[in-house]
C-alpha positions as CSV (number, residue, x, y, z in Angstrom):
1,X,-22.5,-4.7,8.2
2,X,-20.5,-5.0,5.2
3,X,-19.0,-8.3,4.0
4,X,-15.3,-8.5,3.6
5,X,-15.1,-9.0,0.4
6,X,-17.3,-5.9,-0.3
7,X,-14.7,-3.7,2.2
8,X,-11.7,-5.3,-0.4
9,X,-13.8,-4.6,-3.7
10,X,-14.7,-1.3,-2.4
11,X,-10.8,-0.3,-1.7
12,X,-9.5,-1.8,-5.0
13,X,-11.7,0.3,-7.0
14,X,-9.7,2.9,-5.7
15,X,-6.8,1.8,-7.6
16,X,-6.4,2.6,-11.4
17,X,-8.1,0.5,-13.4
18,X,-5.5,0.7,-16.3
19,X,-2.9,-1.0,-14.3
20,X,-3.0,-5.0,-13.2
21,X,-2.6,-5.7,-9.3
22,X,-2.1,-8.6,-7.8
23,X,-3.2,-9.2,-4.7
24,X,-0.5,-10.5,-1.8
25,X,2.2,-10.5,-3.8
26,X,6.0,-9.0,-3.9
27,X,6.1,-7.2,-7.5
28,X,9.8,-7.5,-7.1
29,X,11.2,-5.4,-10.1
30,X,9.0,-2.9,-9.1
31,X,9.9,-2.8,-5.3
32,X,13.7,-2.8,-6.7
33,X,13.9,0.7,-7.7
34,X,13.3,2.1,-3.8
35,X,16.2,0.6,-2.9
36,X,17.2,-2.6,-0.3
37,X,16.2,-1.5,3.0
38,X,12.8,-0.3,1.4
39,X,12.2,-3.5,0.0
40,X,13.3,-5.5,3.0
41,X,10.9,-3.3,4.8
42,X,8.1,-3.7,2.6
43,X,8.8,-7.4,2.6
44,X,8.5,-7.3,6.6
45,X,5.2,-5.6,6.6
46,X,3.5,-8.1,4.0
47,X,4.8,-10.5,6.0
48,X,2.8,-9.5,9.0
49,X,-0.1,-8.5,6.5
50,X,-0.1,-12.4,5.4
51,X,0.0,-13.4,8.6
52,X,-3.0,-11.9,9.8
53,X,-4.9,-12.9,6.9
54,X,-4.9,-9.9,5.0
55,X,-5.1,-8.7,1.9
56,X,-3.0,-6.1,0.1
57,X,-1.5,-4.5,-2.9
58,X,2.0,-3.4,-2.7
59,X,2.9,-0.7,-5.3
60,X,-0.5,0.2,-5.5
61,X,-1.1,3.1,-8.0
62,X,-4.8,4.8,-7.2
63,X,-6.7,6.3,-9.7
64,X,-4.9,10.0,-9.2
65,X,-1.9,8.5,-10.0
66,X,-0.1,8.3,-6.4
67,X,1.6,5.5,-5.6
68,X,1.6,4.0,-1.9
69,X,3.9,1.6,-1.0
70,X,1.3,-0.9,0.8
71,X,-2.6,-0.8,0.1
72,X,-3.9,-3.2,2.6
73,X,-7.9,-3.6,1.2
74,X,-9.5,-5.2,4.7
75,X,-10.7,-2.3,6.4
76,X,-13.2,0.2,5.2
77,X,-11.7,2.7,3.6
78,X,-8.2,1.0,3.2
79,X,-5.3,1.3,5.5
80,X,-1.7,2.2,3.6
81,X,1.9,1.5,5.0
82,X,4.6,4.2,3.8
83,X,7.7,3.1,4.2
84,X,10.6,6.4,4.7
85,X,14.1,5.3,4.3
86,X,15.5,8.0,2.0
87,X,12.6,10.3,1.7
88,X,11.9,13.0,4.7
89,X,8.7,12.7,7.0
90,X,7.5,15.8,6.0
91,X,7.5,14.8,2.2
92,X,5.8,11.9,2.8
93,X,3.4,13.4,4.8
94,X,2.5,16.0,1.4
95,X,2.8,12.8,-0.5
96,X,0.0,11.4,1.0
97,X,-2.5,13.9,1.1
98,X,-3.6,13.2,-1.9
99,X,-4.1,9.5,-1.2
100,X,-7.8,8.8,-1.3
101,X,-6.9,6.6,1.9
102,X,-6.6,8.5,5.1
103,X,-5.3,5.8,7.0
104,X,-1.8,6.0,6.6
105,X,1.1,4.5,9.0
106,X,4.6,5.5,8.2
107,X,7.3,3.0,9.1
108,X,11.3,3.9,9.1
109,X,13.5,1.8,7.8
């Protein structure tokens, strides 16, 4: 069985290597262009992430250039949180098909 901090190394080399991520934290200019309820939303969620002891990226650009909102790295083969408040179910659910994650939970605001 996997350690978990090989399940975390093996997610984040999922994301783009030419871009810096931190890990558990609230990128806030970045989360600012979605909007208030988006962020307060995303906010929530790595809330309850932190909580539970996990780790995540929020923001988190993979290597194909897709963007998820939350990139949580502790289970094997990631887990992502979309968050909808202006964009339409149905475009987020093309959105994420190209996500190399196929774990995806989409939250309304």
């Amino acid at each position: 069985m996997k350690k978990l901090e090989e399940i975390r190394n093996d997610n984040a080399r999922l994301l783009n290597k030419m871009r810096k991520f931190q890990r558990n934290v609230i990128p806030v200019k970045k989360c600012m262009k979605n909007g208030k309820k988006h962020f307060d939303k995303q906010c929530e969620l790595a809330w309850n992430c932190s909580k539970e002891g996990l780790e995540y990226v929020i923001e988190a650009e993979f290597e194909n250039g897709k963007v998820a909102d939350i990139f949580v790295l502790d289970l094997i083969g990631g887990l992502v949180y979309e968050v909808l408040s202006s964009e339409k179910e149905e475009d987020c659910i093309k959105k994420v098909e190209d996500y190399p994650v196929k774990r995806v939970i989409m939250v309304k605001v």
